[in-house]
N, C-alpha and C positions, 0 to 999 in steps of 0.2 A: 424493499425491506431495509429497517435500520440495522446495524449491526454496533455491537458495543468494541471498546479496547480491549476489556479482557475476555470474547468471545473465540469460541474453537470454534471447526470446522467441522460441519456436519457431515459426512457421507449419506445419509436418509434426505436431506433439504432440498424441496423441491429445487433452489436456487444450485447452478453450478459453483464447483469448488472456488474456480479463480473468483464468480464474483460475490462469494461468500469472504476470500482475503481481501479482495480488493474494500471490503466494507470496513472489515476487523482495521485495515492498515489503516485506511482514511479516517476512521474515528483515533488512533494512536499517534496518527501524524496533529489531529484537532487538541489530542491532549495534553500531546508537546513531548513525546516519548523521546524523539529527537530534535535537535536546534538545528535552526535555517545553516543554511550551507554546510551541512555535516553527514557523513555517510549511515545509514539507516543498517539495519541488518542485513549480511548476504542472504544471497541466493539461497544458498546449501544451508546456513542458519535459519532463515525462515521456512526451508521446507522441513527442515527437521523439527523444528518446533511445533507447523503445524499436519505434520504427517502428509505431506503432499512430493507431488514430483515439482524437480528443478522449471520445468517447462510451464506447469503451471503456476506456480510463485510468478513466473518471467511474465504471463499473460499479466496476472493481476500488477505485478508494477509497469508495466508496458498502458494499464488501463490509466492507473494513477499519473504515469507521464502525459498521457493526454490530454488530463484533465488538469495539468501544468502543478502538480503538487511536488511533483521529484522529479529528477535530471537523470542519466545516465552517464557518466564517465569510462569510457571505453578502458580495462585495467585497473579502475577505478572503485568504479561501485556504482550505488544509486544513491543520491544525495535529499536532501529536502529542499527544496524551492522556497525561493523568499518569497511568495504567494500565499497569503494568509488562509492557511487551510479553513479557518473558523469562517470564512468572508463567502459572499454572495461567489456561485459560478456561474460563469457565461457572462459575468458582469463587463462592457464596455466602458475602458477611462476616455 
């Protein structure tokens, strides 16, 4: 399922929470909400924003780090990756 930038979280949606933010994030990282190498919103920021637990916010960028869109900084935060979000994935250079 696609999900837009300015999408909430559904609690009724068949889809789970995390990967209902994991959608809302990746579309906000596509529309440039933050710039490459810059810290994204915390943990505790995004789950109050979108009414979820810390644990699950951490699943969904834990998803989005796999998928090489953002870094983790241990103290730090979670950054945006110079990996063109807009760009093919799985793509081999």
């Amino acid at each position: 399922m696609e999900y837009g930038p300015d999408d909430q979280v559904e609690r009724d949606a068949p889809a789970a929470p995390f990967e209902q933010l994991t959608g809302i994030l990746r579309a906000r990282l596509q529309r440039g909400d933050w710039k490459t190498n810059r810290a994204i919103s915390s943990e505790n920021a995004l789950a109050d924003e979108y009414g979820l637990s810390r644990p699950t916010v951490r699943r969904a960028l834990a998803a989005l780090a796999e998928e090489g869109l953002v870094y983790a900084v241990p103290g730090r935060g979670t950054f945006v990756s110079e990996k063109d979000p807009a760009g093919p994935t799985g793509a081999s250079e």
